[in-house]
Backbone as a printed PyTorch tensor [residue, N CA C, xyz], in Angstrom:
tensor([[[ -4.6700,   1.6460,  -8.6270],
         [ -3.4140,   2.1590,  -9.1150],
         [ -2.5210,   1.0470,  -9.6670]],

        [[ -2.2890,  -0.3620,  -8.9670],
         [ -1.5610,  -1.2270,  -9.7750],
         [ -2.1940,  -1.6060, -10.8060]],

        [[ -3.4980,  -2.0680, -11.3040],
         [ -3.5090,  -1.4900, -12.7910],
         [ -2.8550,  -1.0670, -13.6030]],

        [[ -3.2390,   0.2430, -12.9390],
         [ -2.9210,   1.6600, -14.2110],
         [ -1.6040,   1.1200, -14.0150]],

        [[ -0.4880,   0.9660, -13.5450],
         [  0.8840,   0.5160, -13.5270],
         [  1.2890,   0.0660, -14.5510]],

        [[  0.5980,  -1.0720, -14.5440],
         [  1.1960,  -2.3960, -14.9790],
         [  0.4810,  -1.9240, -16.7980]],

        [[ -0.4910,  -1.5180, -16.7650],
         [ -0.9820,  -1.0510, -17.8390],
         [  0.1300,   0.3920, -18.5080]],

        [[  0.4570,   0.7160, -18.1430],
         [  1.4680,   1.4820, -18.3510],
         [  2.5440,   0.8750, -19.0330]],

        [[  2.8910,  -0.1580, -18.4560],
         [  4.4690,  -0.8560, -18.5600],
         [  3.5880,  -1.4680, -20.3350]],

        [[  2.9050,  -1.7920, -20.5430],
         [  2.5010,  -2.3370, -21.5000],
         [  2.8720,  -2.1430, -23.0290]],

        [[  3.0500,  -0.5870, -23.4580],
         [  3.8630,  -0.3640, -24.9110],
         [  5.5590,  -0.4990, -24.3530]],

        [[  6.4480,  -0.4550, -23.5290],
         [  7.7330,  -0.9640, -22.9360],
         [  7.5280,  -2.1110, -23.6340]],

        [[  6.4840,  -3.4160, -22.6850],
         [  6.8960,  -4.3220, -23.0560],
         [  6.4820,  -5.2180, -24.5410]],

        [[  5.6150,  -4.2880, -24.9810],
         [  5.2290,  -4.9020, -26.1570],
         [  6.3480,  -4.8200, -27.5780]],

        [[  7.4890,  -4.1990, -27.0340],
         [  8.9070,  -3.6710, -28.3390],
         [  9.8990,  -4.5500, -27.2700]],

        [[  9.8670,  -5.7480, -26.6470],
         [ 10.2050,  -6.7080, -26.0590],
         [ 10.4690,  -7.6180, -27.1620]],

        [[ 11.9610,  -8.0210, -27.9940],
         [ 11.7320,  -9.0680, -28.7270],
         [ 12.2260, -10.1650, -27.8650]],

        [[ 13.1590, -10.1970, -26.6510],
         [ 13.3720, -11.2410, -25.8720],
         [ 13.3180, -11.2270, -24.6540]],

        [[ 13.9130, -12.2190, -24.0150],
         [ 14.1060, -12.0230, -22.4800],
         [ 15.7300, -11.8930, -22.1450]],

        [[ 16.4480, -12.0480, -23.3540],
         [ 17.6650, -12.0920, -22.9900],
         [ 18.0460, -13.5220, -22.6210]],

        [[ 19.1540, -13.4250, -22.0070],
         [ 19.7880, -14.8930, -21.3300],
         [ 20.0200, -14.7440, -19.7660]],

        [[ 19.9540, -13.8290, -19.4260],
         [ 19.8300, -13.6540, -17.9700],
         [ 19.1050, -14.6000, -17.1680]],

        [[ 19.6050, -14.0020, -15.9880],
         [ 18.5900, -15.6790, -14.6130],
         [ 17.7000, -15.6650, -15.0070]],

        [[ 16.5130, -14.5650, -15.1490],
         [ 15.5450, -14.1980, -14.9010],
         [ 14.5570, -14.7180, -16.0780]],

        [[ 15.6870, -14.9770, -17.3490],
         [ 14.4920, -15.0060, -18.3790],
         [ 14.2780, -17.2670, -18.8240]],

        [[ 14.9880, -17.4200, -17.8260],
         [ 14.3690, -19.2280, -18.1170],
         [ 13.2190, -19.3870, -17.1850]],

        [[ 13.1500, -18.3250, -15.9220],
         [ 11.7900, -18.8350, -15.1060],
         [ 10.7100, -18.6330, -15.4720]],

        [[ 10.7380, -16.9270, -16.4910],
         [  9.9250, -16.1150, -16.6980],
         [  9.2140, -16.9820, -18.4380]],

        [[ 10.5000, -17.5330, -18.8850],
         [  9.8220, -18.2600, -19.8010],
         [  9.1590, -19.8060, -19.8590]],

        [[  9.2540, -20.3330, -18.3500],
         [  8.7370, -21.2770, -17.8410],
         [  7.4120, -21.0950, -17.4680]],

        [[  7.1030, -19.8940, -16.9230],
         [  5.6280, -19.2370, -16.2380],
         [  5.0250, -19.2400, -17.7090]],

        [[  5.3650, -18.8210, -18.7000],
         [  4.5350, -18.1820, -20.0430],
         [  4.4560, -19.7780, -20.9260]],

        [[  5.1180, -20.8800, -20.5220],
         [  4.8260, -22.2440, -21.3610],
         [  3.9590, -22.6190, -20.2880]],

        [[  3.1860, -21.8730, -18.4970],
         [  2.7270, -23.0860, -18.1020],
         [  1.6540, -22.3070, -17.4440]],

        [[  1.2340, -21.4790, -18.3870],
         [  0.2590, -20.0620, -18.0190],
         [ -1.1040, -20.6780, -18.4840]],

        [[ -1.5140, -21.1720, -19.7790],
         [ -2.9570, -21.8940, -19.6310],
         [ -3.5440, -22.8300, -18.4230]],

        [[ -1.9600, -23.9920, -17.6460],
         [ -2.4550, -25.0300, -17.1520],
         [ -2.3540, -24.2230, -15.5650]],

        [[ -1.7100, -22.7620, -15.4100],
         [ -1.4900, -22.2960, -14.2120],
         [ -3.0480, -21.7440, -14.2830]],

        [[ -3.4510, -21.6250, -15.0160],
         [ -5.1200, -20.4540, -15.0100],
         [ -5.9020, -21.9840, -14.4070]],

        [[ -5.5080, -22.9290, -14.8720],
         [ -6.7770, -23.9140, -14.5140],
         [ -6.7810, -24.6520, -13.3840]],

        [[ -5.0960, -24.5310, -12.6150],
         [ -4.7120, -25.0360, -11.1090],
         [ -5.3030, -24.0120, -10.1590]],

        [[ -5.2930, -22.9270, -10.4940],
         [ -4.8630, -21.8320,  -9.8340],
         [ -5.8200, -21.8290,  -8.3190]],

        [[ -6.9750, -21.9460,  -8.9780],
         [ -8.6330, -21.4620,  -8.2720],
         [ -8.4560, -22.9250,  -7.3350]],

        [[ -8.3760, -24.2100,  -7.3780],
         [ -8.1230, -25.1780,  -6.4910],
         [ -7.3740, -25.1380,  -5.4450]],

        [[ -6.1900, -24.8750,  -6.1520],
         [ -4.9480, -24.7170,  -4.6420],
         [ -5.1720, -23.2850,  -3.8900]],

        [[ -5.7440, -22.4630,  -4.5930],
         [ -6.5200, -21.3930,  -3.4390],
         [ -7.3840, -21.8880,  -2.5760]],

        [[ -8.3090, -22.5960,  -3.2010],
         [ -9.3250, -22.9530,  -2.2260],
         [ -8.7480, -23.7660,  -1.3250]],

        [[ -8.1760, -24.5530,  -1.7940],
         [ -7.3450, -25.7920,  -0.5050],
         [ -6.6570, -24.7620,   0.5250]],

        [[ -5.4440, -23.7280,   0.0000],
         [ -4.6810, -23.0770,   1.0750],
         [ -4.9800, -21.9330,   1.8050]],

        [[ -6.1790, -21.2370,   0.9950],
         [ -6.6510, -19.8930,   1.8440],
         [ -7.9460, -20.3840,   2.2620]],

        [[ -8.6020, -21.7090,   1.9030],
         [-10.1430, -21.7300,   2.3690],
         [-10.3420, -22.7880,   3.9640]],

        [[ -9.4750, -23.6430,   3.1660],
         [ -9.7110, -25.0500,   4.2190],
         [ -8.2970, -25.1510,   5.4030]],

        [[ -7.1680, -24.5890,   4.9580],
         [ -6.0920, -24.9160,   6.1860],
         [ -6.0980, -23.3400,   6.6800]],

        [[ -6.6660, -22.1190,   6.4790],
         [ -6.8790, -21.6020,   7.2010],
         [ -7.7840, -21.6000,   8.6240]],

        [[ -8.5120, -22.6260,   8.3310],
         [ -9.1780, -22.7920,   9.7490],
         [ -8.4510, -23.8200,  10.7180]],

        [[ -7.2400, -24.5500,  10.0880],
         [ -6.4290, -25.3220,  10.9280],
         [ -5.0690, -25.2880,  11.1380]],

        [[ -4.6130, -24.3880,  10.1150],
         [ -3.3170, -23.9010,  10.7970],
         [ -2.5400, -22.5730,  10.3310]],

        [[ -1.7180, -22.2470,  10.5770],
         [ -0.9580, -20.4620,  10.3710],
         [ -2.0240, -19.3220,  10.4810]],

        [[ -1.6190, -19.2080,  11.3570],
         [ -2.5990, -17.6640,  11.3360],
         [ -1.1370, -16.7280,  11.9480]],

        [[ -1.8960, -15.5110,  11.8300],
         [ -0.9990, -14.1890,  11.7680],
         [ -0.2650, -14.1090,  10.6780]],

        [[  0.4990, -12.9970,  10.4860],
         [  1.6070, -12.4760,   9.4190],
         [  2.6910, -13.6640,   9.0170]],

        [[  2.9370, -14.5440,   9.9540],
         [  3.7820, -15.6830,   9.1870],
         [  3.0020, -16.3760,   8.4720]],

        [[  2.1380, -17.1050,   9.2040],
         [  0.8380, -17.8870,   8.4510],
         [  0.1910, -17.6720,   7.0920]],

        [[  0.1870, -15.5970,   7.4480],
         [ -0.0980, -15.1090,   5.6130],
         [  0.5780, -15.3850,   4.8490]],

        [[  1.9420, -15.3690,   5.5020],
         [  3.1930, -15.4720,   4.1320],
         [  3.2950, -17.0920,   3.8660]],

        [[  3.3710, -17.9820,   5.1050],
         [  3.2290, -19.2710,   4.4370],
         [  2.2780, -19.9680,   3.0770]],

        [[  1.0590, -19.5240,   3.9580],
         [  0.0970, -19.4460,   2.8230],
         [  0.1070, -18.9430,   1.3590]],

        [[  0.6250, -17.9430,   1.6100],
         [  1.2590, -17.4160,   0.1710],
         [  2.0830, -17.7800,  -0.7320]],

        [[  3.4260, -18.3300,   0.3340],
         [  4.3220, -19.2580,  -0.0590],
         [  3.5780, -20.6130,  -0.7670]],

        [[  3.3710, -21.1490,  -0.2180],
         [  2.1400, -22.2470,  -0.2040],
         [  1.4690, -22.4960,  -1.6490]],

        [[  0.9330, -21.2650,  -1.8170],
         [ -0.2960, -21.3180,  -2.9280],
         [  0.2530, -21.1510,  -3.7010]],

        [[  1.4320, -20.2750,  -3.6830],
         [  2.6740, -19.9020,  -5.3690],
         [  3.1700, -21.1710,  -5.6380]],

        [[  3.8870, -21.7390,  -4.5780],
         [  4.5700, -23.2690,  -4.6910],
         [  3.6070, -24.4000,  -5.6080]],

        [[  3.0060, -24.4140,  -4.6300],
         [  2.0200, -25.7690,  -5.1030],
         [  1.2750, -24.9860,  -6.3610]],

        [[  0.7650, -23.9090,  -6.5370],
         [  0.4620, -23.8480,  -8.2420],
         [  1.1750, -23.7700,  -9.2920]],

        [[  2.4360, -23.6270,  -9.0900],
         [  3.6170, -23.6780, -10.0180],
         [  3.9140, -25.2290, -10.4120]],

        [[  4.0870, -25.7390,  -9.0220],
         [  4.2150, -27.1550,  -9.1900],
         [  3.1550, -27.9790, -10.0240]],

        [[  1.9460, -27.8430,  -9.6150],
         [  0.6670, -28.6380, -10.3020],
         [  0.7130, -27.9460, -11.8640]],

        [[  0.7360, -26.7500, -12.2710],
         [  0.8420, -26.1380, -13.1040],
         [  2.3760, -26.7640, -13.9250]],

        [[  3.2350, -27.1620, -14.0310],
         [  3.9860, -27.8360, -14.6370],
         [  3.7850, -29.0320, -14.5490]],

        [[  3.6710, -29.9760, -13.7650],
         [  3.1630, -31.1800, -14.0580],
         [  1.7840, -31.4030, -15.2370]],

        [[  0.8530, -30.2440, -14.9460],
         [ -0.1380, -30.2380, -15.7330],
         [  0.1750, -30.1450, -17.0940]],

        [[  0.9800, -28.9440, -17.7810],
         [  1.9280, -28.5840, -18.7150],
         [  2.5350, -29.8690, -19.2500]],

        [[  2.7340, -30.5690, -18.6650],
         [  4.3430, -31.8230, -19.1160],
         [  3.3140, -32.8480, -19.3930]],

        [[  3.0760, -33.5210, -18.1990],
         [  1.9680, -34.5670, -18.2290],
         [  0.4660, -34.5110, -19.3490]],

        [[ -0.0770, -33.5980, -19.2710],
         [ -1.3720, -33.5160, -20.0810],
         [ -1.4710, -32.4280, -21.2060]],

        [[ -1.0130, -31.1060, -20.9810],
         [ -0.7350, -30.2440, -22.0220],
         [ -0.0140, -30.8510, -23.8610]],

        [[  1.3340, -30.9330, -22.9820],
         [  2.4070, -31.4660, -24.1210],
         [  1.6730, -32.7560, -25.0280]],

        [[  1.3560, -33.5120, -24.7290],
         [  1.0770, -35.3200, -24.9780],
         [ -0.1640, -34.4920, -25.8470]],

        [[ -1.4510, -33.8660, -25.2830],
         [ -2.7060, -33.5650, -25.9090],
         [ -2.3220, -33.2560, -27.5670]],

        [[ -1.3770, -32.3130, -27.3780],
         [ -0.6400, -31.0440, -28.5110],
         [ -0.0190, -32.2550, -29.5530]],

        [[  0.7680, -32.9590, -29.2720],
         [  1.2880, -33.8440, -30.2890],
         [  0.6030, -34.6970, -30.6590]],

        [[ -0.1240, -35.4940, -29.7280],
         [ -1.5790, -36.1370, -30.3990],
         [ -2.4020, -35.4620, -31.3400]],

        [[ -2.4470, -33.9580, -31.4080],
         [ -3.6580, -33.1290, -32.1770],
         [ -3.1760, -33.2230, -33.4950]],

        [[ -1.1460, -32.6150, -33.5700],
         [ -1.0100, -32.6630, -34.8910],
         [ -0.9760, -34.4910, -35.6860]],

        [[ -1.1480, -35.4270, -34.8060],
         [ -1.3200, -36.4570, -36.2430],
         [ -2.8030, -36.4850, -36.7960]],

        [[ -3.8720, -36.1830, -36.2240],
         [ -5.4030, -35.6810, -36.2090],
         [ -5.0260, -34.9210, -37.8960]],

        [[ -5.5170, -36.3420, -38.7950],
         [ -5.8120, -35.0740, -40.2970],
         [ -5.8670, -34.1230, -40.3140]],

        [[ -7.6820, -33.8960, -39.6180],
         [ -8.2370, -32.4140, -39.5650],
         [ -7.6230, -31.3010, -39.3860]],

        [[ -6.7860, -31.6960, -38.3280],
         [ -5.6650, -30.8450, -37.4520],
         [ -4.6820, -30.4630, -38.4190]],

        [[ -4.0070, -31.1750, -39.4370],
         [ -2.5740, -30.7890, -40.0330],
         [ -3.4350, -30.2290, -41.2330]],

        [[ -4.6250, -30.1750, -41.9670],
         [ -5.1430, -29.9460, -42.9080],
         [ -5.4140, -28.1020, -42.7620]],

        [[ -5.7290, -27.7710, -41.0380],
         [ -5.8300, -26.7560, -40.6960],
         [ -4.7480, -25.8720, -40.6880]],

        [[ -3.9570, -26.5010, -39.7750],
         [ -2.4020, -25.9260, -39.9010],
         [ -1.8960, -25.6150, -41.3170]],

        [[ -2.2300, -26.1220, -41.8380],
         [ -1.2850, -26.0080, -43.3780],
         [ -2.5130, -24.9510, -44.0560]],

        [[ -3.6130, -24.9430, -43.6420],
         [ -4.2260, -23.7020, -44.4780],
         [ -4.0720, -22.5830, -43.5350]],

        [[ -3.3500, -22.4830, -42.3520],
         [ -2.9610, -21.4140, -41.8430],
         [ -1.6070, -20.8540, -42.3110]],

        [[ -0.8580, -21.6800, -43.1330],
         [  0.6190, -21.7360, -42.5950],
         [  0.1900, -20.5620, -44.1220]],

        [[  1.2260, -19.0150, -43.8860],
         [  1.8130, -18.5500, -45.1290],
         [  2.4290, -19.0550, -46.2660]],

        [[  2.0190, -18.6840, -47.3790],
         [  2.6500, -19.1780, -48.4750],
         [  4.1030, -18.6060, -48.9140]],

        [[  4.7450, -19.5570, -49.3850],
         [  6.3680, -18.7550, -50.3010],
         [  6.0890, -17.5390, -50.5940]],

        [[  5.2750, -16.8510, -51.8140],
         [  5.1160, -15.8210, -52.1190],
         [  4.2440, -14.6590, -51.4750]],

        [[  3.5640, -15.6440, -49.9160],
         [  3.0240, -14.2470, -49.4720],
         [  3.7850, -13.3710, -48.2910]],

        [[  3.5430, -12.6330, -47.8530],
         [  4.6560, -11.5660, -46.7470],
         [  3.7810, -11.5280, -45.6690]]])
């Protein structure tokens, strides 16, 4: 059923042209600049916080939520450092890469096209 939910919410949010200026939309646009390097932290700091310190510390319903706490924290965290540190630097290195600006510019629309 959360699926189908969230799949639902999907033509809503696709007539989304912003986030607004609200609290909500500098975090939400922080998650979406650090969403490639969060996909590639993600599976590590799981394994570290639900695989290996579950056998040495928090157990029960606090322990779940620490853990949880835990794994959001530290992948957000590694996930922006990853973003800043190695993402950003790669990206500006690519565009002085000829190949690279030769591409871009045969992507880029022309004056007269729409």
């Amino acid at each position: 059923m959360v699926p189908l939910g969230w799949a639902l919410q999907l033509p809503w949010a696709s007539r989304l042209m912003s986030l607004g200026s609200g609290w909500i939309a500098r975090p939400l646009a922080a998650v979406a600049r650090w969403s490639y390097a969060l996909y590639l932290a993600n599976f590590a700091v799981y394994q570290v916080v639900f695989i290996q310190l579950k056998i040495f510390y928090f157990t029960g319903l606090a322990g779940a939520l620490a853990r949880a706490a835990l794994f959001l924290g530290a992948s957000l965290a590694i996930s922006a450092a990853l973003h800043r540190w190695v993402e950003v630097p790669v990206l500006r290195w690519r565009g002085r890469l000829p190949w690279c600006r030769e591409v871009a510019a045969a992507r880029r629309p022309t004056a007269g096209s729409s």
